[in-house]
C-alpha positions in Angstrom: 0.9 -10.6 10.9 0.1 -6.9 10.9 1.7 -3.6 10.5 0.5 -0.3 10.9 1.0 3.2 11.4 0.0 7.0 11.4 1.6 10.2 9.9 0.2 13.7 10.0 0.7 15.4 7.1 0.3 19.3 6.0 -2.3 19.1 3.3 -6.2 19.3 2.6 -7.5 16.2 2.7 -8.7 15.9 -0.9 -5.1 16.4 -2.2 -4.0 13.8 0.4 -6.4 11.2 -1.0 -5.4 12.4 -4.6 -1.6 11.1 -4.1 -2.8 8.2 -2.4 -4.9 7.3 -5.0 -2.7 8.4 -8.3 -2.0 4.6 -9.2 -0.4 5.3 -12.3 2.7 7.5 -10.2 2.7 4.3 -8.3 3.2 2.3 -11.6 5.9 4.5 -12.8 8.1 4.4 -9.2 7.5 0.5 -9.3 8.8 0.3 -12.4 12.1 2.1 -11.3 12.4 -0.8 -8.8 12.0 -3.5 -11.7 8.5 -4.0 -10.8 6.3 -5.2 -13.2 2.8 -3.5 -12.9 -0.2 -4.9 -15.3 -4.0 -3.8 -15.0 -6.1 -6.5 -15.0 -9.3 -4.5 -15.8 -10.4 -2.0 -18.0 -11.9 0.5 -16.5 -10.9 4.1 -17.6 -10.6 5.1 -13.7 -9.4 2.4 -11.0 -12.3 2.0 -8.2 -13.6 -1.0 -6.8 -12.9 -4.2 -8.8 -9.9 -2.6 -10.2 -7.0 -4.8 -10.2 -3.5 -5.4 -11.0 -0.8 -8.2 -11.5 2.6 -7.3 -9.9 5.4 -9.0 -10.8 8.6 -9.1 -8.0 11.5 -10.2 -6.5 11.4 -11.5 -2.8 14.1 -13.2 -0.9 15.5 -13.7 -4.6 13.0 -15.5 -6.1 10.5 -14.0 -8.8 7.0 -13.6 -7.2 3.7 -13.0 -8.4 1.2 -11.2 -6.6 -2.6 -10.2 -7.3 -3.6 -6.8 -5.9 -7.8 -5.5 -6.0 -9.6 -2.9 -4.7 -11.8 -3.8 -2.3 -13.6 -0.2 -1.1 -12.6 3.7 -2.2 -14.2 6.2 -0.1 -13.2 9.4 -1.0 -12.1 10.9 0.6 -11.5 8.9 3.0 -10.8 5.4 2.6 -8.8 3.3 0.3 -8.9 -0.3 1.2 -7.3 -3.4 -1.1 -7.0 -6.9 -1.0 -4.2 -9.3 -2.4 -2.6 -12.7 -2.6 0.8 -14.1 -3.4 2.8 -17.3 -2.7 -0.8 -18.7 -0.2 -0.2 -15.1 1.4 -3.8 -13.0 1.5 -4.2 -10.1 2.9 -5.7 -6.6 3.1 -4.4 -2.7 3.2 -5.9 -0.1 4.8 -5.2 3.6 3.9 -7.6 5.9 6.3 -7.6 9.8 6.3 -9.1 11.9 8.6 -9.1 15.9 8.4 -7.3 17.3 11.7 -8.1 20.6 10.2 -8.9 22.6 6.8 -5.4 22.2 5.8 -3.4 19.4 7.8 -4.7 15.3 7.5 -3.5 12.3 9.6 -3.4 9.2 7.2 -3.4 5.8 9.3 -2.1 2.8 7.2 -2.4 -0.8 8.0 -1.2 -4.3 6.4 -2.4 -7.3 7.7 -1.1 -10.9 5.9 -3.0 -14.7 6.3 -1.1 -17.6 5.4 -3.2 -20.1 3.4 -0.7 -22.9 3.0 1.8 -24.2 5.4 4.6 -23.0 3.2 3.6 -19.3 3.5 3.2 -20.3 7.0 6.8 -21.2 7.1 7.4 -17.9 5.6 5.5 -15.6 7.8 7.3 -17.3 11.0 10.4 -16.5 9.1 9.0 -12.6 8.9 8.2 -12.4 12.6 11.3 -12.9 13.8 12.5 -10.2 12.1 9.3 -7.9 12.5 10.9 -5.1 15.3 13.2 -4.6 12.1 10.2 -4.9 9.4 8.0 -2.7 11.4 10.6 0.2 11.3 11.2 -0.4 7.8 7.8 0.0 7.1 6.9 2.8 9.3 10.5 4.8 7.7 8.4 4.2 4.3 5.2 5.4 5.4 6.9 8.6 7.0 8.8 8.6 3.7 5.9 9.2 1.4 4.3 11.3 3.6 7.3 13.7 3.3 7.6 13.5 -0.5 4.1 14.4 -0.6 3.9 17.3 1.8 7.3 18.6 -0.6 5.1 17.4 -3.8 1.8 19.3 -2.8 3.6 22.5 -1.4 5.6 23.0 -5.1 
């Protein structure tokens, strides 16, 4: 299964990939959401190999899920891998300069089952994916808003 979108966004591309890439603002708004974040390296700067344990709640049950850093391009190109419930999967952040000051960011998710219960599960999702896939693209636009307001403070 596989979602994805674009958003333009009025900003240099540097300060695009620095918002994209600030993993410890991501921490703190997970945390809002009763997420639990842990780093499960120790690197003083995530990059490749950088990796963290996310505790959460799906469908009401308490989930774990393992998310790494698979390739960081700056600056343009953030690419992870995770796995959760015999889910594995891959995200895909791209940016590309339009101009000096304006950067289209293209984001895609793509999920694997690996057992036949996360099978089960992802059938479940596709039924519902019209709905998911605006969900997803309402967040996407969503953060790319908050960060045009964050950048032009």
């Amino acid at each position: 299964m596989k979602f994805s979108t674009r958003e333009d966004i009025e900003a240099p591309i540097e300060k695009v990939f620095a918002e994209v890439t600030d993993f410890a603002g991501f921490e703190h708004a997970a945390m809002r959401r009763n997420i639990k974040f842990t780093r499960s390296d120790t690197a003083p700067r995530p990059g490749p190999g950088s990796g963290w344990t996310i505790d959460f709640k799906f469908r009401g049950r308490a989930r774990p899920a393992l998310v790494t850093i698979t390739r960081m391009e700056r600056p343009t190109l953030l690419e992870t891998t995770f796995e959760s419930g015999g889910i594995t999967g891959t995200g895909v952040v791209e940016m590309i300069a339009l101009s000096p000051s304006k950067t289209r960011i293209a984001v895609a998710l793509e999920m694997t089952p690996q057992t036949l219960a996360a099978r089960l599960m992802l059938q479940s999702l596709k039924i519902a994916k019209t709905g998911l896939t605006t969900k997803f693209k309402a967040r996407i636009t969503q953060f790319a808003t908050d960060l045009e307001s964050r950048l032009k403070a």
